[in-house]
C-alpha positions in Angstrom: 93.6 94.2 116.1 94.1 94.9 112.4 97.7 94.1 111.1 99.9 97.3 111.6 100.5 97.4 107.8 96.8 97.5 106.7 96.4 100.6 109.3 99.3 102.3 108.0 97.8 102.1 104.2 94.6 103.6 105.6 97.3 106.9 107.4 98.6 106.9 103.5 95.0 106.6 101.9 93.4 109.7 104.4 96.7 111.4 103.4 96.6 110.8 99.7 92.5 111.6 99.8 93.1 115.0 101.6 95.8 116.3 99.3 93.7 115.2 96.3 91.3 118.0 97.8 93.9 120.5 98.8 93.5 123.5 96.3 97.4 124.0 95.5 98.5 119.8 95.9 95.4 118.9 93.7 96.9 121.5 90.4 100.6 119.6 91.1 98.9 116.5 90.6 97.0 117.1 87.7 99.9 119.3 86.0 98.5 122.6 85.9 100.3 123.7 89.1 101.2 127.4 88.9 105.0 128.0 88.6 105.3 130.3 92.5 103.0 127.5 93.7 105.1 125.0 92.2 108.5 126.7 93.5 106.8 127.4 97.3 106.4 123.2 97.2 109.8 122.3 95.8 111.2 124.7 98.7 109.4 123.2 101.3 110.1 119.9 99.5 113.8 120.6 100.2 113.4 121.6 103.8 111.7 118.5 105.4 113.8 116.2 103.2 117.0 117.9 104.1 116.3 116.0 107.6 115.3 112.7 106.5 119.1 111.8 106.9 119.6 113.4 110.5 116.0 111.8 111.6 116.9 108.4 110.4 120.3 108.1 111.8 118.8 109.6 115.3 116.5 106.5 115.1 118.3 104.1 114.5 121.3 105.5 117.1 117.7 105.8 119.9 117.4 102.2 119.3 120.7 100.8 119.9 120.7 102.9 123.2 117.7 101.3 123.9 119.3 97.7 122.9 116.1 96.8 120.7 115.9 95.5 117.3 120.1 96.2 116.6 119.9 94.7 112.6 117.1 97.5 112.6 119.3 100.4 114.2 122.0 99.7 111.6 119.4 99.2 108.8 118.0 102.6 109.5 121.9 104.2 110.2 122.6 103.0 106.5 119.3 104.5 104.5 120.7 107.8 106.4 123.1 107.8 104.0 121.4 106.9 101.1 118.6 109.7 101.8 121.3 112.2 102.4 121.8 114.9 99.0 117.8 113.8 98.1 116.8 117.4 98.9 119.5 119.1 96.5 117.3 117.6 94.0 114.2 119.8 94.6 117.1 123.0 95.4 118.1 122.1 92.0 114.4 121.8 90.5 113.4 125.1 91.7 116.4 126.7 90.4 116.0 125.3 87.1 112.7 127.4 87.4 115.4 130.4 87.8 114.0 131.1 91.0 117.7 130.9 92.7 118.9 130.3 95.9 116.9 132.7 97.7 115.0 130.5 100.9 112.1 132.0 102.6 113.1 129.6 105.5 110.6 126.3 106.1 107.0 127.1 106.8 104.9 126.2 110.0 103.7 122.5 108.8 107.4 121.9 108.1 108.5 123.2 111.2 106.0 121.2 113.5 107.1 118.2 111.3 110.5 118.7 112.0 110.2 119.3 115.5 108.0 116.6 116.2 109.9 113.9 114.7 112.9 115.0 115.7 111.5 115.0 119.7 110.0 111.3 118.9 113.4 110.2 117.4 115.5 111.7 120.4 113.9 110.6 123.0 110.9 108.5 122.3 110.4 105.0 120.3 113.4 104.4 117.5 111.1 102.7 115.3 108.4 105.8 114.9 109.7 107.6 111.6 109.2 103.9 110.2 105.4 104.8 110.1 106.3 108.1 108.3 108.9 106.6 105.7 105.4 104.0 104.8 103.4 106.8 104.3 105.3 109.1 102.2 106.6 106.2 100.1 103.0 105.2 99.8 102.7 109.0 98.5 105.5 108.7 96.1 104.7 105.1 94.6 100.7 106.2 94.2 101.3 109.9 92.4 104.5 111.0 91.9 105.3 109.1 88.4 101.8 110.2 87.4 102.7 113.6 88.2 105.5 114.1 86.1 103.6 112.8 83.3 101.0 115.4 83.8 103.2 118.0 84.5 105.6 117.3 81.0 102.1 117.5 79.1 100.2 120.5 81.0 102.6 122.5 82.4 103.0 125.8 80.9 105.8 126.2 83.1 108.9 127.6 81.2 111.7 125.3 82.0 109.6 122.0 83.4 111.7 119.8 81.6 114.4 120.5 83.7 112.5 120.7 86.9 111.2 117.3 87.5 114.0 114.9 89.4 112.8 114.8 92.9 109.6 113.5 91.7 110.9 111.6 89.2 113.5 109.6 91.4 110.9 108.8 94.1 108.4 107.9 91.7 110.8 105.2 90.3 112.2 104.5 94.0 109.4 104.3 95.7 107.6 101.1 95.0 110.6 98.9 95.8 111.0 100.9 99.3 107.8 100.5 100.2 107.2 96.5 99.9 110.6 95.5 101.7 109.2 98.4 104.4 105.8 96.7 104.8 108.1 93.3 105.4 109.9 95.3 108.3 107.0 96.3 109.8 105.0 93.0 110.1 107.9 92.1 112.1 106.8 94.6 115.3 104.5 92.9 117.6 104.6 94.9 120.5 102.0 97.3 121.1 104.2 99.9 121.9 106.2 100.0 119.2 103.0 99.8 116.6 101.3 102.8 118.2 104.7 105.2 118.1 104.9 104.0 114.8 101.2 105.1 113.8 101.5 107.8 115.8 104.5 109.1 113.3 102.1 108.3 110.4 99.6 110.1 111.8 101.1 113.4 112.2 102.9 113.7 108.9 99.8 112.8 107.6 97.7 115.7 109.4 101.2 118.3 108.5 101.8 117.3 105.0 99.2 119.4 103.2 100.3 122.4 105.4 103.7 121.9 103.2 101.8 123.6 100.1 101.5 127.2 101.0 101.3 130.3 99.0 104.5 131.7 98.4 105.5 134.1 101.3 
């Protein structure tokens, strides 16, 4: 069976390949995004980070009720805390786009992301949002720096300058995160654990380009 690692970089390559085709994701890479597109993505941006926090803690407290890997529990109980606020950062993008507060609520992608990983983390495997932290770090470390480069050179958006920091902090994050994570998960041998884990990958990978929509 291939190592757990390798099949997780194959979730983040299908995930990174199908955004690269999306008509909306493929403009935010290359710069040129529209500024409502742009906005609709930093809003949805803020909705399924403003979990992270809440699904990472409910992980790691699933696995110490299940008295299985405890320095893990505690390891994923403390990034809760440092992944809490990380969606005030694309709140604060959008509105340095001056379009305010105003929230049309998260759409449908976000919502089946939500609900699914909160379900897995509640009551299913502990470890599963590890397969989705690989995948979206992969995400991060592979465009997000390039992004902002692209966007502070083609963006005709008034106020860009301003509107960068989410990506900007993961794209400088990112790489470190996602090499100690690969060390984690080389560590899970059991079967069961690997598949929850890919399953997690898996679906954010399938819901993630449902997170660029038109604005509603």
């Amino acid at each position: 069976m291939r190592d757990l690692v390798f099949r997780l970089d194959r979730e983040a390559d299908k995930l990174i390949d199908s955004l690269d085709k999306h008509p909306i994701a493929r403009t935010l890479f290359a710069g040129t995004i529209a500024a409502d597109h742009y906005a609709e993505y930093l809003e949805q941006t803020h909705h399924y980070v403003g979990v992270a926090h809440e699904l990472l803690r409910a992980s790691g407290e699933r696995l110490l009720t299940m008295h299985r890997h405890p320095l893990l529990a505690r390891l994923l109980i403390e990034k809760s805390e440092e992944e809490a606020g990380h969606d005030a950062w694309a709140r604060d993008d959008r509105a340095a786009l001056g379009f305010g507060a105003a929230s049309s609520g998260p759409n449908v992608a976000v919502q089946a992301y939500i609900f699914g990983h909160r379900f897995e983390a509640e009551t299913g495997s502990g470890a599963a949002f590890l397969g989705t932290a690989y995948v979206l770090e992969a995400l991060s470390a592979r465009r997000a720096s390039s992004t902002v480069r692209n966007l502070l050179l083609r963006s005709r958006i008034p106020g860009i300058e301003g509107a960068v920091t989410f990506l900007r902090a993961h794209g400088e994050a990112d790489h470190g995160h996602i090499a100690r994570l690969a060390t984690i998960l080389r560590g899970f041998t059991a079967p069961e654990d690997s598949e929850a884990i890919l399953r997690s990958a898996r679906r954010t990978r399938l819901y993630f380009p449902g997170f660029f929509s038109s604005p509603r």
